[in-house]
C-alpha positions as CSV (number, residue, x, y, z in Angstrom):
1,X,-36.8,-7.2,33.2
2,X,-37.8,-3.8,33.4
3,X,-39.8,-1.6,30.4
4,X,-38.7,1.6,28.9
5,X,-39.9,3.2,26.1
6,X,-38.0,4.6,22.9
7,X,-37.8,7.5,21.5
8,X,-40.6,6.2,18.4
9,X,-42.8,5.3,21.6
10,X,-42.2,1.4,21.4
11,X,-41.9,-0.4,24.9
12,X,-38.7,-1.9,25.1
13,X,-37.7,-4.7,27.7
14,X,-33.8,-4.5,29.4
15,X,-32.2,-6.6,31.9
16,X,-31.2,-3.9,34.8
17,X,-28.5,-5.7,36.0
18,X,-26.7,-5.4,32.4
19,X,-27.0,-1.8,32.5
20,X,-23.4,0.5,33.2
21,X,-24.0,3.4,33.0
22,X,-27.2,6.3,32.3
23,X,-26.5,9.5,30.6
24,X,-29.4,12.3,30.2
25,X,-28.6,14.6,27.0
26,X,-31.1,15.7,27.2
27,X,-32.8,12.6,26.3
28,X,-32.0,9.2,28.6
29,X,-29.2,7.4,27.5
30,X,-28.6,3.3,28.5
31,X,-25.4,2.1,28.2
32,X,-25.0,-1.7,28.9
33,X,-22.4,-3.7,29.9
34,X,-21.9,-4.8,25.9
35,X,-21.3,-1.5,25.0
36,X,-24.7,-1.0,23.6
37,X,-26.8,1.9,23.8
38,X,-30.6,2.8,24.4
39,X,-32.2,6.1,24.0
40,X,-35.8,6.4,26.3
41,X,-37.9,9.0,27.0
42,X,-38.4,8.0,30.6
43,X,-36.6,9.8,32.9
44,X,-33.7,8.9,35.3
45,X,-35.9,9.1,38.3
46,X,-38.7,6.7,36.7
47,X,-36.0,4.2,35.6
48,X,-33.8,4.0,38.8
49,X,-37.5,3.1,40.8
50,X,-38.2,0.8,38.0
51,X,-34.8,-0.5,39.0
52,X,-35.3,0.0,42.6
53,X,-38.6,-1.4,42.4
54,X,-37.8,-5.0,40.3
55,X,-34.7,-5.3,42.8
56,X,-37.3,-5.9,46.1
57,X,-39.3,-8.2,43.6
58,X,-36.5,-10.2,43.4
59,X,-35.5,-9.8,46.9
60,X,-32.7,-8.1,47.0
61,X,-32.2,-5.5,49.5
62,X,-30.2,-2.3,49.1
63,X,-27.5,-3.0,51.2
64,X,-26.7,-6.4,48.9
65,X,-26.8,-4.0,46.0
């Protein structure tokens, strides 16, 4: 699990691997594999090293991705 925080500043856990899709308008906009939707202040380039960075935690190397 990797955090992210909302738009009313709460920190909010999501499963990376669920995620489909990221849209920034210009807030940050998670859309999962469900269909639902997340809007986070972080940025794309803070969550894709989140992402990066819980990926080599787990082992898996970018190549495997």
């Amino acid at each position: 699990m990797i955090s992210v925080t909302r738009l009313d500043g709460n920190i909010y856990w999501i499963n990376p691997h669920m995620i489909e899709s990221m849209e920034k308008t210009p807030d940050l906009t998670i859309t999962f594999l469900s269909g639902k939707k997340v809007v986070v202040k972080d940025s794309p380039e803070e969550l894709i090293q989140r992402i990066v960075d819980y990926r080599r935690r787990l082992g898996i190397s970018a190549q495997e991705i």
